[in-house]
PyMOL CGO cylinders between C-alpha atoms (Angstrom):
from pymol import cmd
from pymol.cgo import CYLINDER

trace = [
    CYLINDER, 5.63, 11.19, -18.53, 7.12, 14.77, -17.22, 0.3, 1, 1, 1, 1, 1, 1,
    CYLINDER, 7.12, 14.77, -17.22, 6.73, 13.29, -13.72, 0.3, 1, 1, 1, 1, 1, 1,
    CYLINDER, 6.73, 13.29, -13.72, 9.37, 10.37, -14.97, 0.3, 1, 1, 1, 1, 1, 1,
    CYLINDER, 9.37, 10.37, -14.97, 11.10, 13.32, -17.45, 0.3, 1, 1, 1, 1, 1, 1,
    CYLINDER, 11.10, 13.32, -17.45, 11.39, 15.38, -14.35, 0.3, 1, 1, 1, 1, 1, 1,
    CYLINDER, 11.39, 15.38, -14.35, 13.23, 12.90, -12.33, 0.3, 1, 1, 1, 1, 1, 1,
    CYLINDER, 13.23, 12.90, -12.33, 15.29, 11.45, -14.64, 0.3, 1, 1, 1, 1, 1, 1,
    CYLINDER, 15.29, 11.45, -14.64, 16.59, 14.93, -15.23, 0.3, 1, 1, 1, 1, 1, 1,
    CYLINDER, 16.59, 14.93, -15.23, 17.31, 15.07, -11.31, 0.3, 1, 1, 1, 1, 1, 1,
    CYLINDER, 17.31, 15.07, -11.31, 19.06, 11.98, -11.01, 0.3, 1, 1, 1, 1, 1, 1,
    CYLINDER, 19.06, 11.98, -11.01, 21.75, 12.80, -14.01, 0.3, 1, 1, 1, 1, 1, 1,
    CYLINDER, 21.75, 12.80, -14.01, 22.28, 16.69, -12.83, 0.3, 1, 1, 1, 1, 1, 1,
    CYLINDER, 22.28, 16.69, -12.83, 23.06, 15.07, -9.07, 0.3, 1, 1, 1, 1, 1, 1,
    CYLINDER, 23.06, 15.07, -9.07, 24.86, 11.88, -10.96, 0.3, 1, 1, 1, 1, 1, 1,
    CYLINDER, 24.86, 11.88, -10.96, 27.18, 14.89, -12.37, 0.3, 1, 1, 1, 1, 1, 1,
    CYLINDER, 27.18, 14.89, -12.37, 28.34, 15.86, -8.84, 0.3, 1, 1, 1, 1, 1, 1,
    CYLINDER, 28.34, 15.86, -8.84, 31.21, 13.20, -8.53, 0.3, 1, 1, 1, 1, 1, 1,
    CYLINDER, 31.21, 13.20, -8.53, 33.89, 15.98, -7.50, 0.3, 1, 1, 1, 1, 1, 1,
    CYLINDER, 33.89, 15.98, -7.50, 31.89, 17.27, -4.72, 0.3, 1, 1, 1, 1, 1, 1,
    CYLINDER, 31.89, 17.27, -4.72, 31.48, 14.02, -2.92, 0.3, 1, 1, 1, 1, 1, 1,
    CYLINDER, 31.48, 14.02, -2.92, 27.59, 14.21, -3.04, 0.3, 1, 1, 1, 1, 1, 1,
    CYLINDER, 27.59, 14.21, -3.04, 28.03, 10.61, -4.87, 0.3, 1, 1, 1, 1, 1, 1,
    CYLINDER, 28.03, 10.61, -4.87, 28.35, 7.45, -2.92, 0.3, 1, 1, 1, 1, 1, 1,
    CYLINDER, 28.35, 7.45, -2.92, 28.02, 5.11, -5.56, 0.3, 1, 1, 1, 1, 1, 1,
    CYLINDER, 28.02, 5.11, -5.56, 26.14, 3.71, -8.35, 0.3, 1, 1, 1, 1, 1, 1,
    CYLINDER, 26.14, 3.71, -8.35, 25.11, -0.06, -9.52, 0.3, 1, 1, 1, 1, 1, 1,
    CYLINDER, 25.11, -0.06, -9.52, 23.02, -2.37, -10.74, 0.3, 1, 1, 1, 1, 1, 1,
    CYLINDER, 23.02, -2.37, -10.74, 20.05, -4.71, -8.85, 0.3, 1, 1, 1, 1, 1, 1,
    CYLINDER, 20.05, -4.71, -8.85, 17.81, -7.75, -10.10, 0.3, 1, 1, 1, 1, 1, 1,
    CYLINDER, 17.81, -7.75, -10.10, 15.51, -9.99, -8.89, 0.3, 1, 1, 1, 1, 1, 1,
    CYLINDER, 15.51, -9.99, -8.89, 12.30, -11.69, -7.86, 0.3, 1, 1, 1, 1, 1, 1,
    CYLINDER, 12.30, -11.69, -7.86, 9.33, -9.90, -7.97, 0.3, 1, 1, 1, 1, 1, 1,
    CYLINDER, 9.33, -9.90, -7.97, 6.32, -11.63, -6.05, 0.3, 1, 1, 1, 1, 1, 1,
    CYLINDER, 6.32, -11.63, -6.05, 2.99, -9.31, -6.25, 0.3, 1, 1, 1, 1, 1, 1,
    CYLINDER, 2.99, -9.31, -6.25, -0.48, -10.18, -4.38, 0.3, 1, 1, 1, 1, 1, 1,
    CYLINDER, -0.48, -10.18, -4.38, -3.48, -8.23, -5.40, 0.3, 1, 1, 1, 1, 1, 1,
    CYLINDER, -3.48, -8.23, -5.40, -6.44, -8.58, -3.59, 0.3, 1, 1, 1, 1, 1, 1,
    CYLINDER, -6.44, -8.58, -3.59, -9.80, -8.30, -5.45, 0.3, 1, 1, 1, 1, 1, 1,
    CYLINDER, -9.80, -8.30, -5.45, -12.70, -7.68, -3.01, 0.3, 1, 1, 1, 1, 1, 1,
    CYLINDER, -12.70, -7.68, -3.01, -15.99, -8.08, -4.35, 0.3, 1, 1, 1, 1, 1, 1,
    CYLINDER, -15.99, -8.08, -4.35, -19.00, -8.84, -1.51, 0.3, 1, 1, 1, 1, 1, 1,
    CYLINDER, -19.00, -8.84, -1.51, -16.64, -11.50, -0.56, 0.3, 1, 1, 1, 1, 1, 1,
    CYLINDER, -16.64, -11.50, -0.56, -13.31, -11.46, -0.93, 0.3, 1, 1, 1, 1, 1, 1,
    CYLINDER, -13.31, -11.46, -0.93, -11.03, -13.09, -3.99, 0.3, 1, 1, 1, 1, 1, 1,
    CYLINDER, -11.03, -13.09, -3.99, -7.66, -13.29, -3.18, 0.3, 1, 1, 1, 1, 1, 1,
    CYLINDER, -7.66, -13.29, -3.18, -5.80, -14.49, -6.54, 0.3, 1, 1, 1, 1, 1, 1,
    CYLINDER, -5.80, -14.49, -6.54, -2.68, -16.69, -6.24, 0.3, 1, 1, 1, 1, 1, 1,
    CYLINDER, -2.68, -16.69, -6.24, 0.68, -14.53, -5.84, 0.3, 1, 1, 1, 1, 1, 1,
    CYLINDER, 0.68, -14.53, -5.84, 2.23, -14.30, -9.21, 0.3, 1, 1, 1, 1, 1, 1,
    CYLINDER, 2.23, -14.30, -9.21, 6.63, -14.48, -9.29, 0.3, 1, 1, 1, 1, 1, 1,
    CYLINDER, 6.63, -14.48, -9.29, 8.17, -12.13, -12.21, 0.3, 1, 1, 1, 1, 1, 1,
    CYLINDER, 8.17, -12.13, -12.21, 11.48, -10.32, -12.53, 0.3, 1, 1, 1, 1, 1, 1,
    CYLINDER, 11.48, -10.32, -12.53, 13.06, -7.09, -11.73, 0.3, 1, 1, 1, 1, 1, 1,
    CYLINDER, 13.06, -7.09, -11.73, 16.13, -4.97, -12.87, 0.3, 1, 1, 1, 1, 1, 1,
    CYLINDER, 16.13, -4.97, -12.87, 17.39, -1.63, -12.90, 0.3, 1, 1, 1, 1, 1, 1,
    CYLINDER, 17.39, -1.63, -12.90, 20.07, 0.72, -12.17, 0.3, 1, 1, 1, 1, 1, 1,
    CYLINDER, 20.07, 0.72, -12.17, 20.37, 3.10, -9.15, 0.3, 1, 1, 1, 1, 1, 1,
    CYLINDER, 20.37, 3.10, -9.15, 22.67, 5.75, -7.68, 0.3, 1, 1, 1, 1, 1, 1,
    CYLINDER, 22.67, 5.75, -7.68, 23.44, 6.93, -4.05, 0.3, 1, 1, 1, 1, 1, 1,
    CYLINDER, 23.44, 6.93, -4.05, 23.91, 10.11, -2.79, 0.3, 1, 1, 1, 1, 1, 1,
    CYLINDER, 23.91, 10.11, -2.79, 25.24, 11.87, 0.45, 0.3, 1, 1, 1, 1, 1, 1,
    CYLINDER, 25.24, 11.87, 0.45, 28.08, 10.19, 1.40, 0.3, 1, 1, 1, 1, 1, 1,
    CYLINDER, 28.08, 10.19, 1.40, 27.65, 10.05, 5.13, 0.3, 1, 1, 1, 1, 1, 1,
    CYLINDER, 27.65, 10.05, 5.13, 29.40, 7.29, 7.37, 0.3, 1, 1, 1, 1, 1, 1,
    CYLINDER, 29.40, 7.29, 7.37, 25.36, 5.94, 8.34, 0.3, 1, 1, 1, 1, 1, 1,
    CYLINDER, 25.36, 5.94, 8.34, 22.82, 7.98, 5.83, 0.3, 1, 1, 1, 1, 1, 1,
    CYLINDER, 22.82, 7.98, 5.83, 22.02, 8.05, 2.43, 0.3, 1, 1, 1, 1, 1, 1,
    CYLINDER, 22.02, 8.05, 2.43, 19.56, 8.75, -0.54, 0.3, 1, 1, 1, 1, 1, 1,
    CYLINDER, 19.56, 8.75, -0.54, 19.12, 6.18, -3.01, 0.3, 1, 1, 1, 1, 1, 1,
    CYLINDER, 19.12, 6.18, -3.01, 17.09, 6.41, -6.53, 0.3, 1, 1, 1, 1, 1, 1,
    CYLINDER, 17.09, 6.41, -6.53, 16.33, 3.85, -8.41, 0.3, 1, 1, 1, 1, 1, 1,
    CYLINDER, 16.33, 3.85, -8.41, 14.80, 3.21, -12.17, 0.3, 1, 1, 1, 1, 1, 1,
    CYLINDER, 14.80, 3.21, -12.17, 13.42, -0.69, -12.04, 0.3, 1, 1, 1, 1, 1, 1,
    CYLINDER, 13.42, -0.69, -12.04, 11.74, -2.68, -14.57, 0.3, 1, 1, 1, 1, 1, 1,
    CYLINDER, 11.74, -2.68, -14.57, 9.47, -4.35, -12.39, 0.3, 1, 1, 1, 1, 1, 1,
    CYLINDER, 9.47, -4.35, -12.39, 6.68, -7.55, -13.14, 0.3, 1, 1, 1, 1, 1, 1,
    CYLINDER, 6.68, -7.55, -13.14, 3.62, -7.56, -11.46, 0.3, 1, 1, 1, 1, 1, 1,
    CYLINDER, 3.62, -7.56, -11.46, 0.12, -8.99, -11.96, 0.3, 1, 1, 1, 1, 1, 1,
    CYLINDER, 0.12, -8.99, -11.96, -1.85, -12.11, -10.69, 0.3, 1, 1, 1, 1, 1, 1,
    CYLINDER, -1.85, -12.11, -10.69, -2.53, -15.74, -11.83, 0.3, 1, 1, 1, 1, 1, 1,
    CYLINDER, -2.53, -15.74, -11.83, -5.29, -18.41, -10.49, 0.3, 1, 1, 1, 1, 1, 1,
    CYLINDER, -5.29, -18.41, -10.49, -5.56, -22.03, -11.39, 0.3, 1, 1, 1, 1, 1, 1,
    CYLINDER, -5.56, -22.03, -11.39, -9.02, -22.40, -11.96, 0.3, 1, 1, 1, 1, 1, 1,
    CYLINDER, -9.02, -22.40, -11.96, -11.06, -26.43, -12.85, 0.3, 1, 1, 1, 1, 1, 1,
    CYLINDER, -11.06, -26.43, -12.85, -12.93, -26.14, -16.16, 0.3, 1, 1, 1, 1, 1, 1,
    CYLINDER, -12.93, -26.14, -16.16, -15.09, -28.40, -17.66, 0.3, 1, 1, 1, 1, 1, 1,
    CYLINDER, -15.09, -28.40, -17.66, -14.57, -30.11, -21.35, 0.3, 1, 1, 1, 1, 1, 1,
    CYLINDER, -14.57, -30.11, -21.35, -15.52, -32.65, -23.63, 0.3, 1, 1, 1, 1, 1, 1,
    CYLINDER, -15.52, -32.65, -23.63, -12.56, -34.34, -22.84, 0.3, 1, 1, 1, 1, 1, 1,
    CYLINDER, -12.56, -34.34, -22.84, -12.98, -33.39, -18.91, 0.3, 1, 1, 1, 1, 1, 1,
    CYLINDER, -12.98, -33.39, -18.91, -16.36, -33.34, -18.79, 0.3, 1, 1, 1, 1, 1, 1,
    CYLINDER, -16.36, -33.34, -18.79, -16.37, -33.72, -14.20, 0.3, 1, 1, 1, 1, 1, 1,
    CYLINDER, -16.37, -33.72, -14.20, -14.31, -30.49, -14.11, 0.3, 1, 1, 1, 1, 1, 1,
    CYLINDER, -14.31, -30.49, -14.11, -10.51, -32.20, -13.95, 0.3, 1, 1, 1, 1, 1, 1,
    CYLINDER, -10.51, -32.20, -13.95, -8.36, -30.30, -16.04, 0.3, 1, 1, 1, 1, 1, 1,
    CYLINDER, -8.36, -30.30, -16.04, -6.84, -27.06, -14.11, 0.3, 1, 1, 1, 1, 1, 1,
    CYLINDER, -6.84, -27.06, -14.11, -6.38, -23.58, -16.40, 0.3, 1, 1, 1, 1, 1, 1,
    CYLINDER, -6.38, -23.58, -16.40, -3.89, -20.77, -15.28, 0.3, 1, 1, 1, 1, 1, 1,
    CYLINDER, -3.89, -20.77, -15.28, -5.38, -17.84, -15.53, 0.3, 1, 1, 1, 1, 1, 1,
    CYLINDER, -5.38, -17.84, -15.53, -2.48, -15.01, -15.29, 0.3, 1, 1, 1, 1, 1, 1,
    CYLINDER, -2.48, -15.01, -15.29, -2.56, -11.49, -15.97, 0.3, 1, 1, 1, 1, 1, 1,
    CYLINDER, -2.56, -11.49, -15.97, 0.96, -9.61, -16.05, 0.3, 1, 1, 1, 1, 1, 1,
    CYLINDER, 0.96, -9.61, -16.05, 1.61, -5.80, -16.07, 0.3, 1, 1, 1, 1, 1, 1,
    CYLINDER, 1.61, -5.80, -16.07, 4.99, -4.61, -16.43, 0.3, 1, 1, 1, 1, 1, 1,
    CYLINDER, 4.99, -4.61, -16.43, 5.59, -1.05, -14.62, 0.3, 1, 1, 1, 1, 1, 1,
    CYLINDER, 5.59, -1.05, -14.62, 8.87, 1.17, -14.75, 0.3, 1, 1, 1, 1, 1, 1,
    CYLINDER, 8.87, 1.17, -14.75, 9.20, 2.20, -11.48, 0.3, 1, 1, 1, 1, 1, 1,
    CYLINDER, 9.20, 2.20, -11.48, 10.92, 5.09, -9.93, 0.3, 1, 1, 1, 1, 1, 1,
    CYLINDER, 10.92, 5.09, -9.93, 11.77, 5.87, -6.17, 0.3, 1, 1, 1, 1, 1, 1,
    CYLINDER, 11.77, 5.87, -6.17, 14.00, 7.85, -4.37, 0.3, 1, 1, 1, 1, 1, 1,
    CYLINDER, 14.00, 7.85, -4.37, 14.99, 5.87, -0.88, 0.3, 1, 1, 1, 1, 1, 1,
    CYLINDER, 14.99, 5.87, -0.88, 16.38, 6.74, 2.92, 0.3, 1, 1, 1, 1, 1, 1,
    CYLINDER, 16.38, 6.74, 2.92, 18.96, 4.36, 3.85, 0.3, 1, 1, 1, 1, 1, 1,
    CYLINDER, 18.96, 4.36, 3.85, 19.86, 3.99, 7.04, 0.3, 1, 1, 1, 1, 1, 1,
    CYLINDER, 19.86, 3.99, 7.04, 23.22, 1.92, 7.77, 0.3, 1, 1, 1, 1, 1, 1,
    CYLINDER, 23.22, 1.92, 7.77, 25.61, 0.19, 10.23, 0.3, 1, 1, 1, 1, 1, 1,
    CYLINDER, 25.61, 0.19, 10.23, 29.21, -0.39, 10.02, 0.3, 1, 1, 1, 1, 1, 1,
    CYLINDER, 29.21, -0.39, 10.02, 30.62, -3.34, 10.71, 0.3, 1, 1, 1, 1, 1, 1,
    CYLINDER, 30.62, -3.34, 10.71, 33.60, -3.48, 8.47, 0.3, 1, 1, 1, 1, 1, 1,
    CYLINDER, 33.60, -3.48, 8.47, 33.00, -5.55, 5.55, 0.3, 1, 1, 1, 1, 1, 1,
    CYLINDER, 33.00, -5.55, 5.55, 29.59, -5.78, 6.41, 0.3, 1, 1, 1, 1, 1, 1,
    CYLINDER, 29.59, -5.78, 6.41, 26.94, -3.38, 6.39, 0.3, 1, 1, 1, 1, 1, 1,
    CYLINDER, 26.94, -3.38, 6.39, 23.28, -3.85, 7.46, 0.3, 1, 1, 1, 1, 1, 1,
    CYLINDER, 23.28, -3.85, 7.46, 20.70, -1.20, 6.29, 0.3, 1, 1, 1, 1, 1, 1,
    CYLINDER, 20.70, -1.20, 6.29, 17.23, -0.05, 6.17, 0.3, 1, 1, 1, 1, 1, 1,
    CYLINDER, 17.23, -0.05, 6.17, 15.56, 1.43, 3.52, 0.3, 1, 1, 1, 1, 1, 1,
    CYLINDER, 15.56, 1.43, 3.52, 12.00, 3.79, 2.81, 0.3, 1, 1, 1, 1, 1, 1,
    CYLINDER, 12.00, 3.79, 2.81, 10.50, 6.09, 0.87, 0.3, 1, 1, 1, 1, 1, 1,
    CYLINDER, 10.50, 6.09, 0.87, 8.56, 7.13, -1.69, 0.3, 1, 1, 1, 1, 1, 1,
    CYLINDER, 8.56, 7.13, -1.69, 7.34, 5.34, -5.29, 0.3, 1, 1, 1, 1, 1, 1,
    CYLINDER, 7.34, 5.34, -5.29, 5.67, 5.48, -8.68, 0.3, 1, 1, 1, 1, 1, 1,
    CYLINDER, 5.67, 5.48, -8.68, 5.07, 3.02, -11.44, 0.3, 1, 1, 1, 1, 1, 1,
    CYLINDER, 5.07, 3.02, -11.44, 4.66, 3.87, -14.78, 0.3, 1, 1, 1, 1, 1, 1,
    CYLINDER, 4.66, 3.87, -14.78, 2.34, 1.29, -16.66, 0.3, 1, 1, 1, 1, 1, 1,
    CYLINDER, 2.34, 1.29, -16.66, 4.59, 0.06, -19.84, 0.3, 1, 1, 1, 1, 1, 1,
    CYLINDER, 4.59, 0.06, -19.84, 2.65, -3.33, -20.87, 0.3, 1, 1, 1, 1, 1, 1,
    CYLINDER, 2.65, -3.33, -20.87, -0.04, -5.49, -20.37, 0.3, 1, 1, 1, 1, 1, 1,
    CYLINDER, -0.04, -5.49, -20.37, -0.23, -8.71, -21.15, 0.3, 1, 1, 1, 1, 1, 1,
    CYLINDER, -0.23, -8.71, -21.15, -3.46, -10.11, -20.34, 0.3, 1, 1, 1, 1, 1, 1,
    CYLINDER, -3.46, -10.11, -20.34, -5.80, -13.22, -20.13, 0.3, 1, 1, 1, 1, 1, 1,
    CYLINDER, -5.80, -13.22, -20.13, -9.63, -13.68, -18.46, 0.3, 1, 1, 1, 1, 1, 1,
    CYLINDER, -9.63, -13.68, -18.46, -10.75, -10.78, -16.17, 0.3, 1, 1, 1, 1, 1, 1,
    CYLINDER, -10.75, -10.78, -16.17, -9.36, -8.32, -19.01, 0.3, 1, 1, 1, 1, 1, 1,
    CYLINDER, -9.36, -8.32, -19.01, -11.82, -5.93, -18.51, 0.3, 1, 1, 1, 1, 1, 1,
    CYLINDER, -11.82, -5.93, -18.51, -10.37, -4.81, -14.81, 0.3, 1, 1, 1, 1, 1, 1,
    CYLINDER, -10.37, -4.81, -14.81, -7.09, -4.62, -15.68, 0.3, 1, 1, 1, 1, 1, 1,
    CYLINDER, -7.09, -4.62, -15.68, -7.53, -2.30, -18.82, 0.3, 1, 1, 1, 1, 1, 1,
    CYLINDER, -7.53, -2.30, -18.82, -8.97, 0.15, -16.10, 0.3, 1, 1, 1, 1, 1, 1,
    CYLINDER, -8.97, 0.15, -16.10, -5.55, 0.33, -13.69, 0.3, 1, 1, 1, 1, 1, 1,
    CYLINDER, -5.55, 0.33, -13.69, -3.95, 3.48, -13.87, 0.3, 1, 1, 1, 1, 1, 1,
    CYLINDER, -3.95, 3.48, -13.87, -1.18, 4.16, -16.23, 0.3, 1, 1, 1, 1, 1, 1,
    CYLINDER, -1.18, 4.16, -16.23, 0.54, 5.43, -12.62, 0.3, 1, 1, 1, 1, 1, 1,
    CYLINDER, 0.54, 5.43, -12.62, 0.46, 5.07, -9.43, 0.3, 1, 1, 1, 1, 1, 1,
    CYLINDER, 0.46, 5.07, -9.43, 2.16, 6.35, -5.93, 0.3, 1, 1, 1, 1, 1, 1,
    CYLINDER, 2.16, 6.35, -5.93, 2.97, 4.22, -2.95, 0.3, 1, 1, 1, 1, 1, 1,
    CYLINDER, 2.97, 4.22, -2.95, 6.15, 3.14, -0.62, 0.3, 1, 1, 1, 1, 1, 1,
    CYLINDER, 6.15, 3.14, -0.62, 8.54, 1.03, -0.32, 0.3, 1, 1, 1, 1, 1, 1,
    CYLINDER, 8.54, 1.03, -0.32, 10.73, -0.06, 2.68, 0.3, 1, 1, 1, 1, 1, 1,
    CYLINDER, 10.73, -0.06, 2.68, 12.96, -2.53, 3.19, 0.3, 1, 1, 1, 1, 1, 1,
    CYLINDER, 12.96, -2.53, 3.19, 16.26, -3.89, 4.65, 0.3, 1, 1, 1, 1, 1, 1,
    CYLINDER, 16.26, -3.89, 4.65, 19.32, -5.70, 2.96, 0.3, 1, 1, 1, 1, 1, 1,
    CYLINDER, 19.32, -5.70, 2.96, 23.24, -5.52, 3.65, 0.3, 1, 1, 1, 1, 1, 1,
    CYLINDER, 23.24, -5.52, 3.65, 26.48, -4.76, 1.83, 0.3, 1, 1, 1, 1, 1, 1,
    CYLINDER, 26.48, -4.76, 1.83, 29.29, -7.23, 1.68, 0.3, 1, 1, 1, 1, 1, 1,
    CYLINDER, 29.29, -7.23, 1.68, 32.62, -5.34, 0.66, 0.3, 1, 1, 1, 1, 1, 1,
    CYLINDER, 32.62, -5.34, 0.66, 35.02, -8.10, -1.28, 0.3, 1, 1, 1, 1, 1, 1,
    CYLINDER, 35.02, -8.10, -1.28, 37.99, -6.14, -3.09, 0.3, 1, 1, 1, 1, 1, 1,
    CYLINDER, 37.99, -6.14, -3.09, 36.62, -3.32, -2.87, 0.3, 1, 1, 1, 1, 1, 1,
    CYLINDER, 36.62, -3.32, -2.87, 33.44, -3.54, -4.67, 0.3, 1, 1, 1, 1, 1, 1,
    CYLINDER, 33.44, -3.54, -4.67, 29.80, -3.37, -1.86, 0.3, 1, 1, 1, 1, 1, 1,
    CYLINDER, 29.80, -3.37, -1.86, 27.59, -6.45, -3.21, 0.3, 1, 1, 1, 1, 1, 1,
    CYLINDER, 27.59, -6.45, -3.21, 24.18, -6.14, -2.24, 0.3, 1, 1, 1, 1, 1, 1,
    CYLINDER, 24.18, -6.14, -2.24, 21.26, -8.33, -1.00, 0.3, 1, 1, 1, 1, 1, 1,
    CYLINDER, 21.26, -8.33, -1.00, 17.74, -6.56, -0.65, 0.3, 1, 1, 1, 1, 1, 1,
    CYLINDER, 17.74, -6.56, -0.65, 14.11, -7.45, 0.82, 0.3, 1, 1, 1, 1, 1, 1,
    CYLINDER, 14.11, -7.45, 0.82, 11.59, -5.13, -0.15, 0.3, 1, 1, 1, 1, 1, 1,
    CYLINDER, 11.59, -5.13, -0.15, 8.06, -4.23, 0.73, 0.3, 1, 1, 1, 1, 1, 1,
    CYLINDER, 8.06, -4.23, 0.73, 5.88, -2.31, -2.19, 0.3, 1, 1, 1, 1, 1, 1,
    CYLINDER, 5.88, -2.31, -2.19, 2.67, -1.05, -1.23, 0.3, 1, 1, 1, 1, 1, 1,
    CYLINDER, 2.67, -1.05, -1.23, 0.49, 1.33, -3.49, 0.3, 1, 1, 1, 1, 1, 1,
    CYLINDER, 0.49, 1.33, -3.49, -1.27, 4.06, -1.67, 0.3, 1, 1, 1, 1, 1, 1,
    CYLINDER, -1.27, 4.06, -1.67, -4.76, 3.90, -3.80, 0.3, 1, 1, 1, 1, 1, 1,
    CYLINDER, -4.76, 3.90, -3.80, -6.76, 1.10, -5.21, 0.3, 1, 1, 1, 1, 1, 1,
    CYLINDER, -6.76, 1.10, -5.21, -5.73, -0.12, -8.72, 0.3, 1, 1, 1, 1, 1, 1,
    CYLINDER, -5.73, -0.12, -8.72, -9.65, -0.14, -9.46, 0.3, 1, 1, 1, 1, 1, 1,
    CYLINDER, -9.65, -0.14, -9.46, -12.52, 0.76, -7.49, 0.3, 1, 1, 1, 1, 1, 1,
    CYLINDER, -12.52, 0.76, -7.49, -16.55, 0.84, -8.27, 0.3, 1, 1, 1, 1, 1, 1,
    CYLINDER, -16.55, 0.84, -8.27, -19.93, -0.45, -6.70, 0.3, 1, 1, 1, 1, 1, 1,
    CYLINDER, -19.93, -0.45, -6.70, -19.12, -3.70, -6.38, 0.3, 1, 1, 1, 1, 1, 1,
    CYLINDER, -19.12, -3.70, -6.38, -15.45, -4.43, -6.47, 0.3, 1, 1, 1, 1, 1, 1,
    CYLINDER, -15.45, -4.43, -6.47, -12.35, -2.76, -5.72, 0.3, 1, 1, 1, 1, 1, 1,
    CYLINDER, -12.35, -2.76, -5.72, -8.57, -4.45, -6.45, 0.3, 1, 1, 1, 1, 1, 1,
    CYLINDER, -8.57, -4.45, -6.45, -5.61, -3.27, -4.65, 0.3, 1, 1, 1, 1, 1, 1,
    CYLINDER, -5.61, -3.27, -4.65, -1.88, -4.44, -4.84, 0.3, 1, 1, 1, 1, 1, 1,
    CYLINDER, -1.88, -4.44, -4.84, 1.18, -4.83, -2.89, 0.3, 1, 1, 1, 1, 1, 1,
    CYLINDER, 1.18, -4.83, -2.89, 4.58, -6.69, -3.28, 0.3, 1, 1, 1, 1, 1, 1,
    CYLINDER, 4.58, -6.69, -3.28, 7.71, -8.00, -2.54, 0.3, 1, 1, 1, 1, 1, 1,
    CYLINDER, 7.71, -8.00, -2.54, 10.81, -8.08, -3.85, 0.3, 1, 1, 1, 1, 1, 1,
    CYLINDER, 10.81, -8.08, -3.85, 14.12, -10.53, -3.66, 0.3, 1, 1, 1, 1, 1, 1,
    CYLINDER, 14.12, -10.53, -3.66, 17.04, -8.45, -4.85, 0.3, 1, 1, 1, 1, 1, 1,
    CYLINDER, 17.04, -8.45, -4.85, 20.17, -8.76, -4.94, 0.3, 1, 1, 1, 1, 1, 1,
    CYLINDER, 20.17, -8.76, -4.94, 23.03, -6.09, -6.67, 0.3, 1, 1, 1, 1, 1, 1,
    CYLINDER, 23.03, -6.09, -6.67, 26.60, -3.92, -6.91, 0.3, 1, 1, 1, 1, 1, 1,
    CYLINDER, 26.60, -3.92, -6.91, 27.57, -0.54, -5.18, 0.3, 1, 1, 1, 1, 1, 1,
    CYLINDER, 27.57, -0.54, -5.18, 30.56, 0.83, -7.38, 0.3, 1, 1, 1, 1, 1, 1,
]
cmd.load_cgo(trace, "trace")
């Protein structure tokens, strides 16, 4: 929590900078979260990619022609579901399909390069750099026991590319982005989980 206090306290001293020009911009983005975790166990279980949402606010610094420095706070979905055949009473040869799902929402925090071109309205980029999420809820079903254990935080990367579309002045935005966590969400003897995922975004540079 004075990891997140820290750089929260960074990103509104540097938001205060407007006069100097350090400030590009600032906006909103939202979208499609789709995380994979792989759970390896002597053989591998790799759980069916679950969709969720993202949205959060972000402001850019250094206002160069090509570079800048973007950091972002995102309420991010993430997590893993499996339709699985039980057997019932009522399906007692195994027909009826179950979801399991388990869903962790993480506040996430990263401070991203972005590299750009100019072509007028248009303005491909690339982005990378550093991550963490903050665990804020769980919201469980079978397998419970593993997810309990995740870390309330955790480091990794992101990196990415989108473009800007200036219309009247204002830069829309359309993102891909790659998340990958640098250590396993849970490790011990006999099975270790780790994470990764992608997200659809799309947003406004003001």
């Amino acid at each position: 929590m004075k990891t997140l206090f820290t750089l929260m306290l960074i990103v509104l001293t540097l938001s205060s900078a407007t006069h100097s020009q350090v400030l590009r911009g600032y906006g909103i983005k939202a979208g499609v979260t789709v995380a994979d975790q792989d759970w390896h166990y002597p053989f591998n279980w790799d759980p069916d990619n679950r969709t969720g949402f993202n949205a959060g606010v972000f402001a850019e610094f250094l206002n160069h022609p090509f570079f800048s420095v973007v950091t972002e706070l995102n309420y991010v979905q993430k997590g893993m579901m499996q339709e699985v055949l039980i057997t019932t009473e009522e399906y007692p040869e195994g027909t009826k399909y179950m979801t399991w799902e388990n869903r962790i929402d993480y506040l996430n925090v990263s401070a991203l390069a972005k590299l750009r071109l100019n072509y007028g309205i248009v303005k491909p980029y690339l982005l990378a750099g550093p991550k963490i999420d903050f665990e804020i809820g769980k919201h469980l079903m079978p397998y419970e026991n593993v997810p309990k254990r995740f870390p309330a935080s955790i480091y990794g990367f992101k990196v990415g590319l989108g473009t800007e579309l200036n219309l009247m002045g204002i830069n829309f935005l359309a993102e891909f982005v790659y998340d990958s966590d640098l250590k396993d969400l849970y490790k011990s003897e006999f099975l270790t989980v780790n994470s990764k995922s992608y997200e659809m975004r799309l947003g406004i540079l003001l």
